[in-house]
C-alpha positions as CSV (number, residue, x, y, z in Angstrom):
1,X,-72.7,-9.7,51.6
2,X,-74.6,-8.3,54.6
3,X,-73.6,-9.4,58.2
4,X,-70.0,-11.2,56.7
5,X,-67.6,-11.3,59.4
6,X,-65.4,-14.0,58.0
7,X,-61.5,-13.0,57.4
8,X,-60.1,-11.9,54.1
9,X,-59.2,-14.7,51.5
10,X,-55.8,-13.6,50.9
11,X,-54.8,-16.6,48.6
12,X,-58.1,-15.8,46.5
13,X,-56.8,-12.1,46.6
14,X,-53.1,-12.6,46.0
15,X,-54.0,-15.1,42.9
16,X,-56.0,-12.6,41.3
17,X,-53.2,-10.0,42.0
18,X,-51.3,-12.7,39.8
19,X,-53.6,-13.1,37.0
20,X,-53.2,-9.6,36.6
21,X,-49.9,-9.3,36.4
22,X,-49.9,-12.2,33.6
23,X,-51.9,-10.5,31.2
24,X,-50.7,-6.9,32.4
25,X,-46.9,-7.6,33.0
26,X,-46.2,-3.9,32.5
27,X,-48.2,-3.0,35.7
28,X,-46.2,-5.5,37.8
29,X,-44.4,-3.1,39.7
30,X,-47.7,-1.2,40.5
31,X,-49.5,-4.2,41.2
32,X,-46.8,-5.5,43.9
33,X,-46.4,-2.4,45.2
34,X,-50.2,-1.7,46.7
35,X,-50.2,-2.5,50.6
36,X,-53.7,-4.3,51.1
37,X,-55.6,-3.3,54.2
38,X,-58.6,-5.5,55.1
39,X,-61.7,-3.4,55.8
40,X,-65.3,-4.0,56.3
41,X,-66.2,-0.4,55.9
42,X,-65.3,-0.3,51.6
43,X,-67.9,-1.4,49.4
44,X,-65.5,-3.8,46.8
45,X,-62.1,-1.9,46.4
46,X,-60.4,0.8,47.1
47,X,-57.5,3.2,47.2
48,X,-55.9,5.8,49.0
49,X,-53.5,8.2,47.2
50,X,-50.7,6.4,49.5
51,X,-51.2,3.2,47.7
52,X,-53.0,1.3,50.2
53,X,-55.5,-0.8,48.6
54,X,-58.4,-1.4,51.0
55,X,-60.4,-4.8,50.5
56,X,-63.8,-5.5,51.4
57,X,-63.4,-9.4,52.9
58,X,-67.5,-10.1,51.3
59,X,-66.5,-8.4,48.0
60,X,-63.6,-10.7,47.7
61,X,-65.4,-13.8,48.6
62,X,-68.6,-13.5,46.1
63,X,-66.3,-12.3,43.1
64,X,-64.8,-14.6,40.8
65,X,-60.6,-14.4,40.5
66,X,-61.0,-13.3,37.1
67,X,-63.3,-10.4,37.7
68,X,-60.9,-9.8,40.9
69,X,-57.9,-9.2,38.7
70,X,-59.8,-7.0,36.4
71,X,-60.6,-4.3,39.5
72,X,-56.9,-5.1,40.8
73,X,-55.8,-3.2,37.6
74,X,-59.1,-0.8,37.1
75,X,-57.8,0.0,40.9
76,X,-54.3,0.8,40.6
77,X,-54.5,2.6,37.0
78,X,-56.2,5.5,39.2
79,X,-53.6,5.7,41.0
80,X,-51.3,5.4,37.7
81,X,-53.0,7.9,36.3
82,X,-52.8,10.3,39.4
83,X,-56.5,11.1,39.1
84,X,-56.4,12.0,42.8
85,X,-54.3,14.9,42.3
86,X,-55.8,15.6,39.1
87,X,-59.3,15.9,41.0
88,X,-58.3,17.8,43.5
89,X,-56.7,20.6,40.6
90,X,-60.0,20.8,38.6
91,X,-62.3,21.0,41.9
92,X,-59.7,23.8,42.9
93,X,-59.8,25.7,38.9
94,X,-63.8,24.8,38.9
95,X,-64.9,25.4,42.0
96,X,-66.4,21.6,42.1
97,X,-66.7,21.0,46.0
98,X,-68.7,18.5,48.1
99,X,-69.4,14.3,48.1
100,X,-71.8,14.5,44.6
101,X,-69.0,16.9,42.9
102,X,-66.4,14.0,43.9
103,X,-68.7,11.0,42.4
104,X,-68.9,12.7,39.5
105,X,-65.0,12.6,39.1
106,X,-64.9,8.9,40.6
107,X,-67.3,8.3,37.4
108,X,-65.3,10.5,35.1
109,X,-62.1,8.9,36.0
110,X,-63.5,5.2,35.5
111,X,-64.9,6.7,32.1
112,X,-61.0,7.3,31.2
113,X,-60.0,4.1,32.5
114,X,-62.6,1.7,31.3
115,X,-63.1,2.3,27.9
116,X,-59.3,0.4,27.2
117,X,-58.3,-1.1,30.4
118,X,-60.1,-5.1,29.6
119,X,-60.3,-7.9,27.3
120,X,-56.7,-10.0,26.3
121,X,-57.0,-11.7,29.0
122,X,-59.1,-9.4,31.8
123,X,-62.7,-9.9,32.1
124,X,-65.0,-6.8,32.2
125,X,-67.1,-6.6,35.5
126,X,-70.5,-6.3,35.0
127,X,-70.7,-2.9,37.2
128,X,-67.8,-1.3,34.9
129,X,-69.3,1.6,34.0
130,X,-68.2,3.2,30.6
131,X,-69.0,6.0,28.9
132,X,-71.1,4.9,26.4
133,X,-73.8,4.2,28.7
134,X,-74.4,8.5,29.1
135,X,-73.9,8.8,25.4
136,X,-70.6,10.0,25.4
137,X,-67.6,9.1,23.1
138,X,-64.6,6.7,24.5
139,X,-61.0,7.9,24.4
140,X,-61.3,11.1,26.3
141,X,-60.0,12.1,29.8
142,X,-61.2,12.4,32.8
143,X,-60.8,16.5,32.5
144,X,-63.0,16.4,29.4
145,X,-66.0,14.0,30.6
146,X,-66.3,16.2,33.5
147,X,-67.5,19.1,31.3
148,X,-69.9,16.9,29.6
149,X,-72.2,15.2,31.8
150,X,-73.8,15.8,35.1
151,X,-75.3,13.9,38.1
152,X,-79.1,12.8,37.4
153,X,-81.3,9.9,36.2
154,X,-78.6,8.8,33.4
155,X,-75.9,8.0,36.6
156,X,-78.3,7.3,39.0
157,X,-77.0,3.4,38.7
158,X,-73.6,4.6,39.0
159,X,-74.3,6.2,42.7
160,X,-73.0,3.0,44.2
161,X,-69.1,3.7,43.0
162,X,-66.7,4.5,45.6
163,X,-63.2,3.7,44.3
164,X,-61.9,5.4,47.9
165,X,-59.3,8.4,47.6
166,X,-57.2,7.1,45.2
167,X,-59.3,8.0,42.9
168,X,-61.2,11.4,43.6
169,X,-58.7,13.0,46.3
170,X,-62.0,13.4,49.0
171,X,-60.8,11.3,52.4
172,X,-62.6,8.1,53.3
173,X,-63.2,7.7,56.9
174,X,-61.3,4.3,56.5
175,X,-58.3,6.2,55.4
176,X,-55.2,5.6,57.3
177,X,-54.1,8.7,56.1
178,X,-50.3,10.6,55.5
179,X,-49.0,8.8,59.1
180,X,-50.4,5.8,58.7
181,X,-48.7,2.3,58.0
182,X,-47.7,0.9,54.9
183,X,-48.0,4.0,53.0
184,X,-45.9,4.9,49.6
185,X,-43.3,8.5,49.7
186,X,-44.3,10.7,47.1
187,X,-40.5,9.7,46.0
188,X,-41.2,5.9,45.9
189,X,-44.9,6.6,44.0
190,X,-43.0,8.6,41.3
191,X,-40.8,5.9,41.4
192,X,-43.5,3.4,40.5
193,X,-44.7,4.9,37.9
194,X,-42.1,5.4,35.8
195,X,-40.7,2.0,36.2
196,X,-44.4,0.8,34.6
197,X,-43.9,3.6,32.2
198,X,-40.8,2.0,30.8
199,X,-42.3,-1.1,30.8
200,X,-44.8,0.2,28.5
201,X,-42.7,2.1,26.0
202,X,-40.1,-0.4,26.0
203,X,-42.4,-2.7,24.5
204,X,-45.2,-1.1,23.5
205,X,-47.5,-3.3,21.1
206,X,-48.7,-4.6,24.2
207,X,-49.8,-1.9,25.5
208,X,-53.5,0.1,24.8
209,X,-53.5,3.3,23.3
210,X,-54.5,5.4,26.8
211,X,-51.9,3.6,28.5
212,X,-49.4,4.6,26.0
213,X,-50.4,8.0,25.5
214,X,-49.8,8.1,29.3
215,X,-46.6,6.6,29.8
216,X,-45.5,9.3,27.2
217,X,-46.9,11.9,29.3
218,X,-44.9,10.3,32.1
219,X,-41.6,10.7,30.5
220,X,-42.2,13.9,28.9
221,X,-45.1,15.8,31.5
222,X,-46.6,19.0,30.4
223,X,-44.7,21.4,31.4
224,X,-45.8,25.1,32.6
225,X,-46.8,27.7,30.0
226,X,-45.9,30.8,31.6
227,X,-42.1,29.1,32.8
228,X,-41.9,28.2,29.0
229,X,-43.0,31.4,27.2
230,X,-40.9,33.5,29.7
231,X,-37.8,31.1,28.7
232,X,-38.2,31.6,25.1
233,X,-38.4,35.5,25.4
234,X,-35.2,36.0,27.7
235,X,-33.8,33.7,25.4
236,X,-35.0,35.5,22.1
237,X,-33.9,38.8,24.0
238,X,-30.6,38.0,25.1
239,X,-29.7,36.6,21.9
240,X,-26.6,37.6,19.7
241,X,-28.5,41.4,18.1
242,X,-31.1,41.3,20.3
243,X,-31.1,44.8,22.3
244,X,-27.4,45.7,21.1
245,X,-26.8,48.9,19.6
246,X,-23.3,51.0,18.8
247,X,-22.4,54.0,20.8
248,X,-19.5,56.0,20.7
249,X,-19.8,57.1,24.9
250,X,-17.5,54.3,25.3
251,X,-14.8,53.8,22.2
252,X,-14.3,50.2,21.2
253,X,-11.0,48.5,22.6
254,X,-9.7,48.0,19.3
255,X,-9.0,51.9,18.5
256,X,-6.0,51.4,20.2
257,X,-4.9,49.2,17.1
258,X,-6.1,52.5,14.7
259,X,-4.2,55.5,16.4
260,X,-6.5,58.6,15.7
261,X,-9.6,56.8,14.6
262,X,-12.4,56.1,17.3
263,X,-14.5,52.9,16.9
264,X,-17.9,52.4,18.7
265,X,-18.4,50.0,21.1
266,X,-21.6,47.6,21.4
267,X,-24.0,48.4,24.0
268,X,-26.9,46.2,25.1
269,X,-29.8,47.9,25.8
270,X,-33.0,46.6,27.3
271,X,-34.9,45.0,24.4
272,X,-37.6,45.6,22.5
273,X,-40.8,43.7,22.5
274,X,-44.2,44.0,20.2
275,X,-46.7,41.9,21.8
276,X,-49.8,40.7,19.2
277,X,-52.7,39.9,20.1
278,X,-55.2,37.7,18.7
279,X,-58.4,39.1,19.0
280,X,-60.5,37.1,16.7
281,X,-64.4,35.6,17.8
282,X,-62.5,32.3,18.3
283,X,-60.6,33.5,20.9
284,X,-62.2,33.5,24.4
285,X,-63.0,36.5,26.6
286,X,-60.9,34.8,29.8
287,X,-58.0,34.8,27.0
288,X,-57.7,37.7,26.0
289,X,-58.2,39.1,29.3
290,X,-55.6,37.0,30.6
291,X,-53.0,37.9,27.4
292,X,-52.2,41.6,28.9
293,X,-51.4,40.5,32.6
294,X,-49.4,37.4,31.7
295,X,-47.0,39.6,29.0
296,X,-46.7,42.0,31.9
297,X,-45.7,39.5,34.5
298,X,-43.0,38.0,31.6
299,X,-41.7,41.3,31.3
300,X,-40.6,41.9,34.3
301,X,-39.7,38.3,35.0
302,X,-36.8,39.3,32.1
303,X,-36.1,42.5,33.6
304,X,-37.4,44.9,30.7
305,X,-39.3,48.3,31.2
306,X,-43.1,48.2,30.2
307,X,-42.5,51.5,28.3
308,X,-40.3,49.6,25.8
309,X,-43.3,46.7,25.2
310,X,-45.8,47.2,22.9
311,X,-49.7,45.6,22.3
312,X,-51.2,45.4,18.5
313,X,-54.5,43.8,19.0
314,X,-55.5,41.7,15.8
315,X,-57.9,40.0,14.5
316,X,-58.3,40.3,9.9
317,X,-56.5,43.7,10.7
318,X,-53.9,45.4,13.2
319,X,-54.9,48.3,15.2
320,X,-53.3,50.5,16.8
321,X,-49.7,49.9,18.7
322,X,-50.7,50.4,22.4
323,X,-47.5,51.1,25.0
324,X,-47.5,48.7,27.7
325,X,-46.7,50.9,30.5
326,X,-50.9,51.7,30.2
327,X,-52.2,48.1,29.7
328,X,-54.8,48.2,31.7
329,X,-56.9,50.7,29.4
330,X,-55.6,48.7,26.4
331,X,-58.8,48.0,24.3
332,X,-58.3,44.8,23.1
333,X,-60.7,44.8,20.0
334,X,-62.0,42.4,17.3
335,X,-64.0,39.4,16.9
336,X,-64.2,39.3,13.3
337,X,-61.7,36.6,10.9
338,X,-58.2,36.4,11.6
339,X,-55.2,37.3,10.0
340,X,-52.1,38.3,12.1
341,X,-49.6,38.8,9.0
342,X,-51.1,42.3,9.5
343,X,-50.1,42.6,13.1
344,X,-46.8,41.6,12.2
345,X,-46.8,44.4,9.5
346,X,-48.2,46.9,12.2
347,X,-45.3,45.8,14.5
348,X,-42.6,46.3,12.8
349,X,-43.3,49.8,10.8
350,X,-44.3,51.1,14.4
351,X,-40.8,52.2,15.0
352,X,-38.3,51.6,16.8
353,X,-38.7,48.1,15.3
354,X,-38.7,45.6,18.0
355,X,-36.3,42.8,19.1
356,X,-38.6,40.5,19.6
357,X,-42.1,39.9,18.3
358,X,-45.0,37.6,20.9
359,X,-47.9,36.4,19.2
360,X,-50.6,34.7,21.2
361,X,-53.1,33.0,19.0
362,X,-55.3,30.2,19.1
363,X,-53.2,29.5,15.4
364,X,-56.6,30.2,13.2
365,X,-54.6,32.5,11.4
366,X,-52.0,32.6,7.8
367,X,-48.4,33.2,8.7
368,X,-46.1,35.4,7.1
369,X,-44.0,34.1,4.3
370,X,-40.6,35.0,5.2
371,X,-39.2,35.4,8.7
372,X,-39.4,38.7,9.8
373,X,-36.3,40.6,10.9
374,X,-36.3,39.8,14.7
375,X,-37.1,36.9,16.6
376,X,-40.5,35.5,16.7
377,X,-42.1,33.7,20.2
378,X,-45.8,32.5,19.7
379,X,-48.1,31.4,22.2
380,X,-50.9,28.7,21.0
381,X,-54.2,29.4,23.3
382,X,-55.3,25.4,23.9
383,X,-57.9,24.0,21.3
384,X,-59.8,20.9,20.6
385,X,-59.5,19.0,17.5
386,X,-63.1,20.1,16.2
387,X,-62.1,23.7,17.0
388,X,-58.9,23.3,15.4
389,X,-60.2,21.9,11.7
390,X,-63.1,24.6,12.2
391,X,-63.8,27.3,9.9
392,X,-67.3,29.2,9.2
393,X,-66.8,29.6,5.3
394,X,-65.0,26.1,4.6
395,X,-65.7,23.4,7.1
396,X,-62.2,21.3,5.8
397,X,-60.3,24.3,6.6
398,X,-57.1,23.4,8.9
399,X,-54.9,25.8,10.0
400,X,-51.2,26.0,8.5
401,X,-48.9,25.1,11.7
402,X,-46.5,28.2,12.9
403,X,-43.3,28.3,10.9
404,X,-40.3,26.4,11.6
405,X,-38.7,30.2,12.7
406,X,-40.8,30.6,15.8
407,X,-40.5,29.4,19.3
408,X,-43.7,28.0,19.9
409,X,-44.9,27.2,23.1
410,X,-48.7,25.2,24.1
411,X,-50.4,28.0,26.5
412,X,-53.0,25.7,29.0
């Protein structure tokens, strides 16, 4: 309302805040825990990634209580959901800078948000946007609607969003900012969200399916590829066998027990690694040429030497056993079908036979029927689920999972 200069209804406010938590009890801690700071300068609503909740005193006053409540929780699942921080990791990875980049992740982010967060009890506002109205399918997050629709005549009506900070990570110039008042630790705000995250799995008929896919992820966050695949392998290589050998430069203690008869002793050497490859057309260019460089950097995370680390590139057949220690002239070629029961072939006649085998696959591929004679790590490139049940000669095709005798580890 142009020209309002009356003072924020607070009781109008407040009861909305309480309708909420009524029909959303399991976002009563997040509710409660938003500072409201009156300001003339937001549109409706907003939020800063400190959980301050800026309030427009007009927007409050034209808007019923029960549309009030509904952007009370469309407000604070942003900051729930951490899309700040998650907007400010794509614009980093894509390069997405700029006011109309940040929009598009405002929209994107109520996209995720909307397409579950009303009805039982919470009105939807009639300037919810949803992705439906650009064609696009509901249940998706706010990563994946980014890559699928851009700024023009189909969002034009959706230029008028501006859900503050909170929800793209680009500053308002209402912001109070990290030393302002009222503002939440980044120990309290993690503290927030898992209380609502209990909330949710503790009872969690009650709950729609994004906000208990999230709550999972809460309790159990993605954790980093390359910390995980370099885990497995020290683990695979310092395993009882792994790298041990006999040697009689240093007689076993127990040939004291057998006068004139010398035992060897065990020696560990430095393992043995035979890194394969998936080459294959459904793996990407970026991933194979990030495969070499990320083996390399595990390797001598783990302490072995490159000259004891080979590369079989693989797509329906192995090629040849390349030496790490020259990985950079590696030719990493394929694109055809895929079959890596052939690279593991190719690894382990290329003797010495390794201690440990790493395959990194998208997981298009048939796996050998018996475990091989070292241990296995494999490294699953990300895919969707229509890559995943995709197949040029039989459509139904889906992949057989990796056996039960690998360490496998989500690489994304």
């Amino acid at each position: 309302m142009p020209g309002h200069t009356g003072a924020l209804d607070l009781d109008k406010l407040f009861a909305a805040r309480l309708h909420a938590v009524r029909v959303r009890p399991y976002l009563a801690t997040a509710l409660f825990a938003l500072h409201v700071v009156e300001s003339r300068r937001v549109p409706t609503m907003g939020v800063d990634r400190h959980w301050r909740c800026y309030v427009s005193p007009a927007f409050v006053d034209r808007t019923p209580v029960e549309e009030l409540a509904a952007v009370w929780v469309h407000e604070v699942s942003h900051l729930l959901r951490d899309h700040h921080g998650r907007s400010d990791r794509v614009a980093r990875a894509r390069g997405l800078n700029g006011p109309g980049q940040r929009l598009r992740m405002n929209i994107a982010a109520d996209f995720e948000i909307n397409d579950d967060v009303f009805g039982h009890g919470l009105v939807r506002p009639e300037s919810a946007v949803a992705p439906e109205s650009v064609g696009l399918p509901e249940g998706l997050l706010m990563e994946d609607y980014l890559r699928m629709f851009g700024l023009g005549p189909q969002t034009q009506h959706m230029a008028w969003l501006d859900c503050g900070s909170g929800a793209d990570g680009l500053e308002r110039e209402w912001d109070l900012g990290p030393e302002g008042a009222y503002g939440l630790s980044a120990q309290e705000r993690d503290a927030v969200r898992f209380r609502v995250a209990q909330g949710i799995t503790g009872r969690p008929g009650d709950a729609p399916k994004g906000w208990r896919r999230w709550a999972e992820e809460a309790f159990h966050p993605p954790q980093p590829w390359r910390e995980l695949l370099g885990a497995a392998l020290r683990a695979a290589t310092s395993g009882s066998g792994a790298g041990e050998d006999y040697t009689y430069g240093r007689p076993s203690r127990r040939s004291a027990g057998l006068p004139g008869v010398v035992l060897p002793s065990l020696r560990r050497r430095p393992p043995r690694v035979s890194v394969i490859i998936d080459t294959s057309a459904s793996v990407s260019d970026a991933e194979l040429g990030s495969a070499l460089h990320e083996v390399a950097a595990i390797s001598r995370a783990v302490g072995g030497r490159r000259d004891l680390i080979t590369v079989v590139p693989c797509d329906a057949a192995a090629r040849i056993a390349h030496p790490l220690c020259r990985a950079e002239g590696i030719p990493l070629l394929g694109g055809g079908g895929t079959d890596l029961r052939t690279g593991f072939t190719k690894a382990l006649r290329s003797g010495p036979r390794p201690d440990v085998i790493v395959v990194l696959t998208d997981g298009q591929t048939p796996w050998p029927d018996t475990r091989p004679p070292c241990r296995t790590v494999v490294g699953l490139f990300p895919r969707g689920r229509a890559a995943d049940s995709w197949d040029e000669d039989d459509p139904d095709y889906v992949p057989d999972s990796p056996p039960a005798w690998a360490r496998v580890v989500d690489i994304g």
